[in-house]
C-alpha positions as CSV (number, residue, x, y, z in Angstrom):
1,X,22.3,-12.4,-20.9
2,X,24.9,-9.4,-21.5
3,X,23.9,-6.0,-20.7
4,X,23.2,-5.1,-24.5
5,X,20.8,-7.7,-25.0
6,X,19.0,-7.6,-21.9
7,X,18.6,-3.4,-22.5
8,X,17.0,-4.3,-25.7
9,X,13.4,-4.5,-24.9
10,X,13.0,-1.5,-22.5
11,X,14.9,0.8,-25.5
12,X,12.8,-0.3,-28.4
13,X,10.1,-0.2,-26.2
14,X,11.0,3.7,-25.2
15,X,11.5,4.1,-29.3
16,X,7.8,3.3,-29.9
17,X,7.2,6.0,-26.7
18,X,9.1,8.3,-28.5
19,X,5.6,8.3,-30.7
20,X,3.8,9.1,-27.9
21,X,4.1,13.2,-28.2
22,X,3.1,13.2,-31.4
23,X,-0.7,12.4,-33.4
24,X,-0.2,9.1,-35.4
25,X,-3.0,6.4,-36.4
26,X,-5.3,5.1,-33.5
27,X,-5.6,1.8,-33.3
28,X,-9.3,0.4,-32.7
29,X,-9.6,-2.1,-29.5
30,X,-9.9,-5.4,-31.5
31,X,-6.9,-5.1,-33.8
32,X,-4.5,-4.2,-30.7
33,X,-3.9,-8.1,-30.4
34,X,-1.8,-7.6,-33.6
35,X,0.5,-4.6,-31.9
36,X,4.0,-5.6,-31.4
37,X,6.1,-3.9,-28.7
38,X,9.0,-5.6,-28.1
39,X,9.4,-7.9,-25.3
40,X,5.4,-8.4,-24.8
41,X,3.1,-10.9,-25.8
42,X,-0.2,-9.5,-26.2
43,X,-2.5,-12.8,-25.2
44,X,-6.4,-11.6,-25.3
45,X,-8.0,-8.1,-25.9
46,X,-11.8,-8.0,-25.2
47,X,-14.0,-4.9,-25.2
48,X,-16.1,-4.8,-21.9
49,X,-19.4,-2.9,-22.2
50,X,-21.4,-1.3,-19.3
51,X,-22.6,-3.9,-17.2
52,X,-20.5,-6.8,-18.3
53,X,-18.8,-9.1,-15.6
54,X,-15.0,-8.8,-14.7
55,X,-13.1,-11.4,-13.1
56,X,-11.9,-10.5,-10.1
57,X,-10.1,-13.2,-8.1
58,X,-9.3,-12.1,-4.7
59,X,-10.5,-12.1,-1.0
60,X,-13.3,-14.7,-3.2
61,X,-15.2,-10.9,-4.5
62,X,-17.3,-12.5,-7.6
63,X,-17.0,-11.4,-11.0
64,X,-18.4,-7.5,-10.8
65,X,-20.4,-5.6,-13.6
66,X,-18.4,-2.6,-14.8
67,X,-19.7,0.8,-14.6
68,X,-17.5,2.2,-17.6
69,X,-16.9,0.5,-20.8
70,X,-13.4,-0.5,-21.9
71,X,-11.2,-2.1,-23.9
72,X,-9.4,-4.8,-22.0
73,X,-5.9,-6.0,-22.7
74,X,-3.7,-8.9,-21.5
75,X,-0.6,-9.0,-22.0
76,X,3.1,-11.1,-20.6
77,X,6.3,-9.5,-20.1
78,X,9.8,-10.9,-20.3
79,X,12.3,-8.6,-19.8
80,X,14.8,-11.4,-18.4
81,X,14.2,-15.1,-19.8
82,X,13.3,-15.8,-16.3
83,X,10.7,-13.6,-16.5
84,X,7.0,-13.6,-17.2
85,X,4.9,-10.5,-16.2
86,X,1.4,-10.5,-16.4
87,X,-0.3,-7.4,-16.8
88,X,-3.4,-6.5,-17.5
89,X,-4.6,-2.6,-19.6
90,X,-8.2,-1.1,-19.6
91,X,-8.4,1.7,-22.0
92,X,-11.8,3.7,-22.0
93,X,-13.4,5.2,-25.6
94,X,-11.6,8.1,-26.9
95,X,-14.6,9.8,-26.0
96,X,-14.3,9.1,-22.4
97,X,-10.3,9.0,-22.3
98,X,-9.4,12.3,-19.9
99,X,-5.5,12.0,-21.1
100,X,-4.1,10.0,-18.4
101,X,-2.7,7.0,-17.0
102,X,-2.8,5.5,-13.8
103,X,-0.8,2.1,-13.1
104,X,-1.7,0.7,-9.6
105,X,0.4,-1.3,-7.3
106,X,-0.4,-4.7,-6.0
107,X,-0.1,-6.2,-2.1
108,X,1.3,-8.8,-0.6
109,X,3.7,-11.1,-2.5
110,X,1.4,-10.4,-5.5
111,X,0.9,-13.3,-7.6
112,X,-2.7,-12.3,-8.7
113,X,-4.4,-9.1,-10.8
114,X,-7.0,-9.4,-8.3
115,X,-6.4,-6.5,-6.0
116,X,-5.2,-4.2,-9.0
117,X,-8.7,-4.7,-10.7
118,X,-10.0,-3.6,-7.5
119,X,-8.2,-0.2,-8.0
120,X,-8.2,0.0,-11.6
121,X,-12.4,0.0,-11.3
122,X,-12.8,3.2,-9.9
123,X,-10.0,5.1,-12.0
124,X,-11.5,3.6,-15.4
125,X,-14.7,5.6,-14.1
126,X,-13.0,8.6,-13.9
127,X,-11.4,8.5,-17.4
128,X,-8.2,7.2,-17.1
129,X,-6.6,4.5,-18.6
130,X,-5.3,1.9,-16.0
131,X,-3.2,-0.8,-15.4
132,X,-2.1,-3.6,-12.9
133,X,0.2,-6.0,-12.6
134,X,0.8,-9.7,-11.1
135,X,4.6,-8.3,-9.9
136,X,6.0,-11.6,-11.9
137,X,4.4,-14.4,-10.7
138,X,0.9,-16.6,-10.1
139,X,0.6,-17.0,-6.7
140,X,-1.2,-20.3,-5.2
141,X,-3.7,-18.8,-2.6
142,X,-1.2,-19.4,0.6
143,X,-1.6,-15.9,1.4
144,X,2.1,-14.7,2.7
145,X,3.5,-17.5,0.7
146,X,6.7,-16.8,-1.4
147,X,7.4,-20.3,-2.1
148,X,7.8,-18.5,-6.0
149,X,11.0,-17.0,-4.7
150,X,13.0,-20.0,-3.9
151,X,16.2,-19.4,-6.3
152,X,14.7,-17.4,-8.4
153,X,17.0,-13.8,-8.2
154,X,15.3,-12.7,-11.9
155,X,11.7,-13.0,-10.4
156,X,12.4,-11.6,-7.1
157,X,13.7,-8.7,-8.7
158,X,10.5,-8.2,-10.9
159,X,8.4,-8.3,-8.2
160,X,10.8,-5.9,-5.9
161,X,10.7,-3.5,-8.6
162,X,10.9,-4.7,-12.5
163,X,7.6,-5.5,-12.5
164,X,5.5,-1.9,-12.3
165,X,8.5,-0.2,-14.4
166,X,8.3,-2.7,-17.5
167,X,4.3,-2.4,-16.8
168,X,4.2,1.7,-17.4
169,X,6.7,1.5,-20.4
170,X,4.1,-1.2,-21.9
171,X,1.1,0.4,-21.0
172,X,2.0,3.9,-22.2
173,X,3.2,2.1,-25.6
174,X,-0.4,0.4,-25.8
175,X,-1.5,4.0,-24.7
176,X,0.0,6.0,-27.8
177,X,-0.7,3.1,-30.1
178,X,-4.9,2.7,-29.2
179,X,-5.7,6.5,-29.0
180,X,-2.6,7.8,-31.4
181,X,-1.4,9.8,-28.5
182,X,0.6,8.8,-25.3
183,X,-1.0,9.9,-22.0
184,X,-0.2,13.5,-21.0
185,X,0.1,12.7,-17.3
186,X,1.2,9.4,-15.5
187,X,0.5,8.5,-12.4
188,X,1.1,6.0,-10.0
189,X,-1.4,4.9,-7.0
190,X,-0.6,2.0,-4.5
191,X,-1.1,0.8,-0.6
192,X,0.4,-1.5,1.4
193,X,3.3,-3.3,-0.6
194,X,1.5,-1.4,-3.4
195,X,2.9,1.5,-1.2
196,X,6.3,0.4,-1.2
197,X,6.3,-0.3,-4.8
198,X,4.9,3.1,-5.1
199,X,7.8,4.9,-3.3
200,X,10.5,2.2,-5.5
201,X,9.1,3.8,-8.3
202,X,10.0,7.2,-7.3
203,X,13.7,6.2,-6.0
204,X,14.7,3.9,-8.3
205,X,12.3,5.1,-11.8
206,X,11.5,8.6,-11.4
207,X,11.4,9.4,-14.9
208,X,8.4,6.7,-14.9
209,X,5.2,9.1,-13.3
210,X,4.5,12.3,-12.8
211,X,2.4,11.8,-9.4
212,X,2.5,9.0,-7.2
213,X,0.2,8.2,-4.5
214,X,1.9,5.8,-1.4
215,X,-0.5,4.3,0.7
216,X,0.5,2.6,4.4
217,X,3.7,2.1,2.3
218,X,5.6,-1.4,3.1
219,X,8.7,0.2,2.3
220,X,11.5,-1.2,4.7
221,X,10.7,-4.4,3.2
222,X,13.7,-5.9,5.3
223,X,13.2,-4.7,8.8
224,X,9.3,-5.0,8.0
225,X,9.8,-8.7,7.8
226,X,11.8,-8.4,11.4
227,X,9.0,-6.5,13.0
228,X,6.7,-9.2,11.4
229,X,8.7,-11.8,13.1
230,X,9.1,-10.0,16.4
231,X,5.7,-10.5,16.3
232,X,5.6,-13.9,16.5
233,X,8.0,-13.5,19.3
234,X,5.5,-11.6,21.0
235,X,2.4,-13.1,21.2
236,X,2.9,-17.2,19.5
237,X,6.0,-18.5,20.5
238,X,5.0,-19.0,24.2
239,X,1.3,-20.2,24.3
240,X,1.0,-18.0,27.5
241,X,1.3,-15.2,25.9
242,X,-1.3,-15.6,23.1
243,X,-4.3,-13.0,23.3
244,X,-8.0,-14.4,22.1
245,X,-9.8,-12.4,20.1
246,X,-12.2,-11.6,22.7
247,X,-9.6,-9.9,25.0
248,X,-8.7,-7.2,22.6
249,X,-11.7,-5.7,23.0
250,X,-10.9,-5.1,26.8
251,X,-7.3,-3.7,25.5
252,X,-8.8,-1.6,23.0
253,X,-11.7,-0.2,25.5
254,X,-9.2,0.5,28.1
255,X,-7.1,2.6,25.9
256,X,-10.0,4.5,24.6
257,X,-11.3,5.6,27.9
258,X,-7.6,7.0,28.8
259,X,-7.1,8.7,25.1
260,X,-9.6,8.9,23.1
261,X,-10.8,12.2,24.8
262,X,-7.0,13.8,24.2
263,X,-8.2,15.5,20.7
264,X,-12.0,17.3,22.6
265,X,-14.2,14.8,21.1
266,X,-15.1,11.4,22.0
267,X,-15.8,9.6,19.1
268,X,-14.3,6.1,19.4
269,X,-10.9,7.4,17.3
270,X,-7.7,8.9,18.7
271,X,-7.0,11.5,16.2
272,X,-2.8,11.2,17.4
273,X,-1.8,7.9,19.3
274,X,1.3,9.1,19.5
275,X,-0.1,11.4,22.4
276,X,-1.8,8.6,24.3
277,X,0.8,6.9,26.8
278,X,-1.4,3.6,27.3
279,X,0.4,0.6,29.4
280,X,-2.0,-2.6,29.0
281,X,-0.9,-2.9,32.9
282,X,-4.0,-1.0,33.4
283,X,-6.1,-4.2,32.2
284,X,-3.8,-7.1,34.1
285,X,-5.5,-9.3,36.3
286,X,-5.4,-9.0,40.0
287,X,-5.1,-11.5,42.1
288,X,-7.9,-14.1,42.1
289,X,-9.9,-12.0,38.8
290,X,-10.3,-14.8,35.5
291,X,-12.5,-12.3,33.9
292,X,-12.4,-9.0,31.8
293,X,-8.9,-8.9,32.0
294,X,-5.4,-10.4,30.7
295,X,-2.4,-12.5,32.3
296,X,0.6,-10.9,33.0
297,X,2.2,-12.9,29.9
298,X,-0.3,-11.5,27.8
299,X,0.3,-8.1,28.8
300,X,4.2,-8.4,28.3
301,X,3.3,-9.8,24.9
302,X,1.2,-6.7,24.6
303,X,3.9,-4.3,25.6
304,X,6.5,-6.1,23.3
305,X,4.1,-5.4,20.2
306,X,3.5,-1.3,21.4
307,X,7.3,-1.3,21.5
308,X,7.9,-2.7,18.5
309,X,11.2,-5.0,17.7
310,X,14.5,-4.3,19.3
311,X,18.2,-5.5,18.4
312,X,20.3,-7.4,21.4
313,X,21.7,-4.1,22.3
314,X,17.8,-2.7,22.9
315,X,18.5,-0.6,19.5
316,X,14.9,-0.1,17.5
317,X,14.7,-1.8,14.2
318,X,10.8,-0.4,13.8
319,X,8.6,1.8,16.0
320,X,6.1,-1.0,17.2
321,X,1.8,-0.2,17.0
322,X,-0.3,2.7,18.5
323,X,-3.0,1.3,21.1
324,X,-6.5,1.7,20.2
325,X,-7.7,0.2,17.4
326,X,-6.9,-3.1,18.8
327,X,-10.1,-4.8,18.5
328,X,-11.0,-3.2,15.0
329,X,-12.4,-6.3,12.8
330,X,-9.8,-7.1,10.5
331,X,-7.1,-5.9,12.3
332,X,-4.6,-7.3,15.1
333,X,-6.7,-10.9,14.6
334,X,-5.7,-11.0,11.1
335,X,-2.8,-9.9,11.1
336,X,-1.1,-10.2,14.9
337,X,-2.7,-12.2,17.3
338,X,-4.5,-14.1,15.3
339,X,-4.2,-18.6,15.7
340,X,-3.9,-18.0,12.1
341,X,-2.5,-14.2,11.8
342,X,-0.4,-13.1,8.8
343,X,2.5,-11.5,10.1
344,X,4.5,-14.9,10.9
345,X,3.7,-16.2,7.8
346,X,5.2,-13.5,5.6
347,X,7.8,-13.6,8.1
348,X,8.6,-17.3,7.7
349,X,8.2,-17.0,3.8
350,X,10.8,-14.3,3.8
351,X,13.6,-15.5,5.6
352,X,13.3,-19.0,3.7
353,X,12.8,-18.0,0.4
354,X,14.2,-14.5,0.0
355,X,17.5,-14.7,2.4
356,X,18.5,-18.4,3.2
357,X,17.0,-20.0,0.1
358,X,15.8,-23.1,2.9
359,X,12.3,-24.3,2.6
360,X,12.6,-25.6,5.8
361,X,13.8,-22.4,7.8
362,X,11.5,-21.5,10.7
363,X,10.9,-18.7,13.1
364,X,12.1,-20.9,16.0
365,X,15.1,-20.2,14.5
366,X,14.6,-16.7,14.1
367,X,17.7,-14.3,15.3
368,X,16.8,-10.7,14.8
369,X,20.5,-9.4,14.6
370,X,21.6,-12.4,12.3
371,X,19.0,-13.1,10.0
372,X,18.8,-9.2,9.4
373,X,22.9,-9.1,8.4
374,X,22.1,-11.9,6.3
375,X,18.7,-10.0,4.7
376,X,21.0,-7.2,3.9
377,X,22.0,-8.6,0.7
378,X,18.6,-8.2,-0.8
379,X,17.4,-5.0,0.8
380,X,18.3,-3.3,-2.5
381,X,16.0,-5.1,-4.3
382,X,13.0,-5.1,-2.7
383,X,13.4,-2.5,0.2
384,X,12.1,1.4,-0.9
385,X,13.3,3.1,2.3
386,X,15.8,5.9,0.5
387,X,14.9,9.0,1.5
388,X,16.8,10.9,-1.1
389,X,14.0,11.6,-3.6
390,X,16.0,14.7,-5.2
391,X,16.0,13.0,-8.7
392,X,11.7,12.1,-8.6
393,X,11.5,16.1,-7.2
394,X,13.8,17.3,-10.2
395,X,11.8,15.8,-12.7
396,X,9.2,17.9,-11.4
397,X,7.6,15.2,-9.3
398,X,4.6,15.2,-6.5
399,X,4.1,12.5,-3.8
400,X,1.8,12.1,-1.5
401,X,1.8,9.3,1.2
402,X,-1.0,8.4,3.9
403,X,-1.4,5.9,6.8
404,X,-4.2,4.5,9.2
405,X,-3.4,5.3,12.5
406,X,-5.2,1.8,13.4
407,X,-3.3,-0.1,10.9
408,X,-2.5,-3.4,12.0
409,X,-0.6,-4.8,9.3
410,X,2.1,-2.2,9.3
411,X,3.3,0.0,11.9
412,X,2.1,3.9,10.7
413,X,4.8,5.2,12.7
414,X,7.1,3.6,10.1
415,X,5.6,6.1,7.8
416,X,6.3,9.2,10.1
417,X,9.2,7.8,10.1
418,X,10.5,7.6,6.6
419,X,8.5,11.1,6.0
420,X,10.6,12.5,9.1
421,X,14.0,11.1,7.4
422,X,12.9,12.5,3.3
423,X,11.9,15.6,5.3
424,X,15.8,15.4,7.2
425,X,17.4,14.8,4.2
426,X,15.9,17.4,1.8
427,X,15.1,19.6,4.0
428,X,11.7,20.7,4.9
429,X,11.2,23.2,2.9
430,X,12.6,21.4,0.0
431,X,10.1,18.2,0.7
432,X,7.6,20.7,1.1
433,X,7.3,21.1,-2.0
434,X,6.8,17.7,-3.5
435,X,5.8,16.0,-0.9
436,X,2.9,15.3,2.0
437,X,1.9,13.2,4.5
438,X,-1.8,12.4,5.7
439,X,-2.2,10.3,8.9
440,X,-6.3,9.0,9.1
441,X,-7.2,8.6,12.3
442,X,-9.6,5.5,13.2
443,X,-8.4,4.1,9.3
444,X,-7.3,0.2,8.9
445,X,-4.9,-1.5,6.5
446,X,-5.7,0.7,3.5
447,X,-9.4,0.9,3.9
448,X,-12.4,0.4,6.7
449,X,-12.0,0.7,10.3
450,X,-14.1,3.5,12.4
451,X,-12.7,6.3,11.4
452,X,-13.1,8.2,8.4
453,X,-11.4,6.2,5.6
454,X,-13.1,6.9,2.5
455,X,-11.3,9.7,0.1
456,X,-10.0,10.6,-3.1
457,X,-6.6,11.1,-2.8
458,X,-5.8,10.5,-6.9
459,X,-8.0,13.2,-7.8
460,X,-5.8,15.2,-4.8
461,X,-2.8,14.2,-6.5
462,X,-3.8,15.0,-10.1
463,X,-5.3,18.6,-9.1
464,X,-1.7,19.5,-7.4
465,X,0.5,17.8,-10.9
466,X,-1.8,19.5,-12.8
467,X,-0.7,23.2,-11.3
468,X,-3.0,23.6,-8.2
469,X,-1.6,24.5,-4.8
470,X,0.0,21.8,-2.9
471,X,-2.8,20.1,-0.4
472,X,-2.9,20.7,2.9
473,X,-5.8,18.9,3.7
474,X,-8.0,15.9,2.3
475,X,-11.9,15.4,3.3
476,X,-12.3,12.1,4.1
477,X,-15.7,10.3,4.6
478,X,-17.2,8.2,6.8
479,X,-19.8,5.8,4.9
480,X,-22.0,3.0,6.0
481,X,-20.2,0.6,3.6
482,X,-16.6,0.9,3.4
483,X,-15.8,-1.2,0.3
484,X,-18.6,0.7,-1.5
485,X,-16.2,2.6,-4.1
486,X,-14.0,-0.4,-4.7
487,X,-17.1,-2.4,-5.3
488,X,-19.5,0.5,-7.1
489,X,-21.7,-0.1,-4.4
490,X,-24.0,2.7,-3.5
491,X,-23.2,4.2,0.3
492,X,-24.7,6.6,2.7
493,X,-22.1,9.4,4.2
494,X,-22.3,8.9,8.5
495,X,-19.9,11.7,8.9
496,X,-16.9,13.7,7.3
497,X,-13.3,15.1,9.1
498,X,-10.4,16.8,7.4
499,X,-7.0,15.3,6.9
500,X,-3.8,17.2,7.7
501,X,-0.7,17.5,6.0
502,X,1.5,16.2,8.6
503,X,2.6,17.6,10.7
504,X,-0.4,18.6,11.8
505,X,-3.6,17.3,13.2
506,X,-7.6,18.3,12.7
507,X,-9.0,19.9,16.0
508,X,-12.8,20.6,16.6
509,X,-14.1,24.2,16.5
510,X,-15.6,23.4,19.8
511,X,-19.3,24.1,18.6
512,X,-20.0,22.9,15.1
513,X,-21.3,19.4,14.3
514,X,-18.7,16.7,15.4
515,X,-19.9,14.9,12.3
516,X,-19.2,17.7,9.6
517,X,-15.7,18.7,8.3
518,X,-16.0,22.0,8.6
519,X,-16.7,22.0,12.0
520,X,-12.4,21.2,12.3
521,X,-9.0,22.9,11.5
522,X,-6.2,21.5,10.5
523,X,-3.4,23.0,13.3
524,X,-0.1,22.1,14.7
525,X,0.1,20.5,18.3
């Protein structure tokens, strides 16, 4: 396809957007399967009243009453003949419509509108219309599979970054052609590889959203995939070093008892690991103990994982994981040490599908300093690690990312990280002013863990595009049902802390309630 051609779609596509600042017929929700925008097949449109079941399709979560009504569209995308993009568009009544869009990103390897309906739920609530996308393909249930990817360069490019672009130029033309406007604001909210897709957006589509909102962003896609490997290194290849489930607890109580005291309160959360200098020696058995403690191969596994993955000359390809939150459910067992843990299977998928193009690669195999020369090649394409974000900030731009310190899926020091090197490259002054950075101490991947983990930080983001001051701190919540927003579930508050805008950290008055917010101050170290 030449260049001409395969520019075709995304121009006509902007020409119907060029509509979108000015008052021209609405269209009412059941005739919108007779729109044409170029280079989309609408293929169902359904209005969904208050109370009716939605489909959701992921971690098995049945079908889930809605709390808002709306009008539901389907829709596939093929902006290369290779392609076929599924999205899916809920736009609330007129009525109820505050304006605005908000496109959410997707985890994983995608493959399913599962976890975007997840995020689109709440935001519909709130007035916006939403959208989500499968990033490009249907995946088969395997989890960390890209078995999709195998020769196909057109579809690993939608899903490194085509994907959520053609997805905002469709949905704002659906937008302006439903309610006769375009959307005054656009947004853009993901976590995990929603987080990376998040920070492509700003790098590579900046002109797409006004706000975006990166989440425990999976942004060095390349040397992720190395760290998720090194993992496998750590604690699978040699048996020995293999850590039951049962034995993180004694890991994670161990560290707790030397740090968790650092920030003045003991609460089962270390508000900054990067304070706490825990070496898992501490819980090594001596000599003739088989109890309450680990081998000395599981402890060098440990001490491989806190380091994180090195090149042969020792060099750092990724800060490694903060101790503490090692026995969190849903955490290292899932996604570490685990019999049946996630990161070697990304891992594995990775290096066969994305780099060598050989089904049969394996992480025996694995060479960190040769299979990442080789992973080069597609870093471009799927790897949102740029820290020049001069052109998202110039088109007036905010951004605000935020980690779990106990995230075990990916390193939150890679976040610092990337936020130290925007911050290094712009200057501090100059990110400043687009941009922050909110660690949650105690938070998992994305959601739960014991810390507070439930907040709002689209409304934070809409509040500062929308001319407020830039935030320098974020309540968060702590509820007794952490999935209660995604699944409208009702939830009692247990107790609230602020957030800081890195750098700096929330520290306790010293004699207000350990449970309320305003007992805490957000102050540098």
């Amino acid at each position: 396809m030449n260049r001409a051609a395969y520019l075709a779609a995304p121009l006509a596509i902007l020409g119907t957007l060029a509509l979108a600042g000015q008052a021209h017929a609405a269209t009412p929700c059941d005739d919108l399967a007779d729109i044409k925008i170029p280079g989309a097949t609408i293929t169902a449109v359904k209005a969904m009243g208050v109370g009716a079941l939605q489909a959701i399709e992921v971690f098995g979560i049945p079908p889930l009453p809605t709390s808002a009504a709306y009008c539901r569209v389907n829709a596939t995308l093929k902006p290369t003949p290779a392609s076929s993009i599924q999205v899916e568009v809920w736009l609330p009544p007129q009525e109820t419509w505050n304006g605005k869009f908000m496109a959410t990103g997707n985890g994983g390897y995608g493959g399913t509108l599962g976890g975007p309906r997840l995020a689109m739920r709440p935001a519909v609530k709130a007035g916006y219309a939403v959208a989500g996308t499968d990033m490009g393909h249907t995946e088969d249930g395997a989890g960390g599979s890209a078995d999709w990817a195998l020769n196909q360069p057109e579809k690993i490019a939608d899903w490194g970054h085509r994907a959520n672009h053609e997805t905002a130029l469709f949905a704002k033309a659906l937008i302006a052609a439903h309610y006769g406007q375009g959307p005054r604001r656009a947004y853009f909210t993901g976590c995990s590889d929603g987080g990376r897709e998040a920070l492509m957006e700003a790098q590579r589509y900046p002109g797409d959203f006004d706000g975006i909102v990166a989440g425990a962003p999976a942004n060095a896609w390349t040397r992720l995939m190395a760290s998720f490997a090194w993992s496998w290194k750590a604690v699978h290849e040699d048996p020995a070093s293999r850590i039951p489930d049962a034995s993180l607890a004694i890991v994670q109580k161990a560290a707790l008892a030397q740090c968790d005291k650092l920030d003045g309160v003991v609460d089962g959360v270390i508000e900054d690991p990067r304070r706490c200098r825990f070496d898992p020696v501490v819980v090594q058995c001596q000599d003739g103990q088989t109890k309450d403690c680990l081998t000395s191969a599981q402890v060098a596994g440990l001490r491989k994982l806190y380091q994180g993955p090195r090149d042969a000359r020792g060099k750092s390809i990724l800060p490694g994981f903060p101790a503490g939150g090692e026995a969190t459910p849903g955490a290292w067992p899932l996604w570490i040490s685990g019999e049946k843990a996630q990161h070697p299977s990304f891992a594995r998928s990775f290096f066969a599908n994305f780099v060598y193009s050989d089904t049969g690669w394996q992480l025996a195999q694995l060479n960190l300093d040769k299979d990442l020369k080789a992973a080069k090649a597609i870093a471009p394409v799927v790897a949102s690690d740029n820290p020049d974000l001069s052109a998202f900030k110039a088109r007036g731009g905010k951004l605000i990312l935020f980690h779990g310190w106990s995230d075990a899926a990916i390193t939150p020091l890679a976040t610092i990280q990337y936020y130290d090197a925007v911050r290094g490259k712009m200057g501090v002054k100059s990110a400043d002013a687009f941009s922050r950075l909110f660690m949650v101490p105690g938070m998992s991947h994305c959601f739960g863990g014991p810390g507070p983990n439930s907040f709002d930080m689209l409304a934070t983001l809409d509040a500062w595009v929308e001319g407020g001051a830039a935030p320098n701190q974020v309540i968060a919540a702590k509820t007794d049902n952490d999935y209660a927003e995604l699944l409208g579930m009702p939830a009692k508050t247990l107790r609230t802390r602020p957030l800081c805008a890195y750098p700096k950290t929330a520290r306790w008055d010293g004699k207000g309630s350990t449970d309320s917010a305003a007992s805490f101050r957000c102050e540098l170290e």
